[in-house]
C-alpha positions in Angstrom: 0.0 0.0 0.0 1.4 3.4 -0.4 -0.4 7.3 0.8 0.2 10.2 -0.6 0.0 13.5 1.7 0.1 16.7 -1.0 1.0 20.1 1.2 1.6 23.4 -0.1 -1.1 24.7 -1.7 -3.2 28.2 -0.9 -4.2 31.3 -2.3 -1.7 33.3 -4.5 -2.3 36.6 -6.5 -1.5 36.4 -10.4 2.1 36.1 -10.9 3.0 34.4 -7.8 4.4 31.5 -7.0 3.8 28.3 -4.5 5.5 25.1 -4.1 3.5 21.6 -3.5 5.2 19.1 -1.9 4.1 15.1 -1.7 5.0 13.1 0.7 4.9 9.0 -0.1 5.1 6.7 2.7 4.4 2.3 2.3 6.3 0.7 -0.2 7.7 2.8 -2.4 10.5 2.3 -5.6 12.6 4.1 -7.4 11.4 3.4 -10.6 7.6 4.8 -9.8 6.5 7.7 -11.7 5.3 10.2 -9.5 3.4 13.6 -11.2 0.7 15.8 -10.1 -2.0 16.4 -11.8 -5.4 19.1 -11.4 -9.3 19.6 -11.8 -10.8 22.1 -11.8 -14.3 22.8 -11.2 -17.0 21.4 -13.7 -13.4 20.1 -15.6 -11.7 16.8 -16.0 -8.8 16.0 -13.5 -5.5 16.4 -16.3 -1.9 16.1 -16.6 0.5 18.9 -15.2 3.8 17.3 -15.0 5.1 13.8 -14.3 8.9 12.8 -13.5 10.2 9.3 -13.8 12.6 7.6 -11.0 15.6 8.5 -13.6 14.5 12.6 -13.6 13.1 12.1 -17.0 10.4 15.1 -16.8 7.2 15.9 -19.0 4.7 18.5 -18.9 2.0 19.8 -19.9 1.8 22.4 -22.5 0.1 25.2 -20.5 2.6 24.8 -17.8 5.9 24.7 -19.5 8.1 27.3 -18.5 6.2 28.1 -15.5 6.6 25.0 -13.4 8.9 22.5 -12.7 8.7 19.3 -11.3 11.6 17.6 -8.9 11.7 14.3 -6.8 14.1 13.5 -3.7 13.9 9.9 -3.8 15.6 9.6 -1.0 12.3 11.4 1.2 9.7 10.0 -1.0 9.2 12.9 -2.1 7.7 14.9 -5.0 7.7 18.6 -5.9 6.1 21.1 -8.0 7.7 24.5 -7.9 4.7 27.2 -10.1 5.7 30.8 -10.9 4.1 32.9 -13.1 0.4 31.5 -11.7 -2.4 32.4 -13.9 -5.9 32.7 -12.6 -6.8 29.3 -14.8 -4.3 27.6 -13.1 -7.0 27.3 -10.1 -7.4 23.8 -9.2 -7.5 20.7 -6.9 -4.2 19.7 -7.4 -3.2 15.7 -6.9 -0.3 13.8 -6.6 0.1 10.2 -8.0 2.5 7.6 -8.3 2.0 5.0 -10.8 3.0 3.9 -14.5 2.9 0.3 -13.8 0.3 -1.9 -13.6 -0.8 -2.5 -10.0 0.4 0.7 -8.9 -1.9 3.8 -9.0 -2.4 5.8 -6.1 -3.4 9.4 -5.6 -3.3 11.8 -2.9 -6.2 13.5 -1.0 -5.5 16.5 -3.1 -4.4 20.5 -2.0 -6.5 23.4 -3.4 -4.7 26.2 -5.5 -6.3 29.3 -6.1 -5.0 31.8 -8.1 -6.9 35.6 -7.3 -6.3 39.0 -6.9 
C-alpha cells in the first residue's frame, strides 16, 4: 500500500508562486513515476507534469516554462515549484504515483487558487 500526503497549496495573486510538496510513505520504488495532476471545477482531472525515478520530466503544454517538477527519492518525495500563476491555473491539485500496472495511487488533493 502506499499514501500520498500533498502540502503546499493556498491562495496566491496572479504572478505568484507556491511550491507543492508530496510526501509517499508504504512501499515505495525508485522506478515509480510520480506527477501531479489538477481539476478544476465542472473540468476533467489532467496532466501537469510527471517525473520518472531516472528525472526524466514531462509537462503539460500550458505549464511549460512556468513550473517545474523535482523528486528526492531519498524522502519519498515529490515537488512542484509554479511561478508565473495564472488565474486558470485554479485547481484541486493531486499527486500520483504509478506507471505500472498494479500501482496507481493518488493523494487527497491540495487546493490552488489563483486571485487578486
Amino acid at each position: 500500500q502506499v499514501q500520498l500526503v500533498e502540502s503546499g497549496g493556498g491562495l496566491v495573486q496572479p504572478g505568484g508562486s507556491l511550491r507543492l510538496s508530496c510526501a509517499a510513505s508504504g512501499t515505495i520504488f525508485s522506478f515509480d513515476v510520480m506527477g501531479w495532476y489538477r481539476q478544476a471545477p465542472g473540468k476533467q482531472r489532467e496532466l501537469v507534469a510527471v517525473i520518472t525515478g531516472g528525472g526524466s520530466t514531462n509537462y503539460a503544454d500550458s505549464v511549460k516554462g512556468r513550473f517545474t517538477i523535482s523528486r528526492d527519492n531519498a524522502k519519498s518525495t515529490v515537488y512542484l515549484q509554479m511561478g508565473d500563476l495564472k488565474p486558470d491555473d485554479t485547481a484541486v491539485y493531486y499527486c500520483n504515483l504509478g506507471g505500472f500496472p498494479g500501482r496507481n495511487y493518488w493523494g487527497q488533493g491540495t487546493q490552488v487558487t489563483v486571485s487578486s
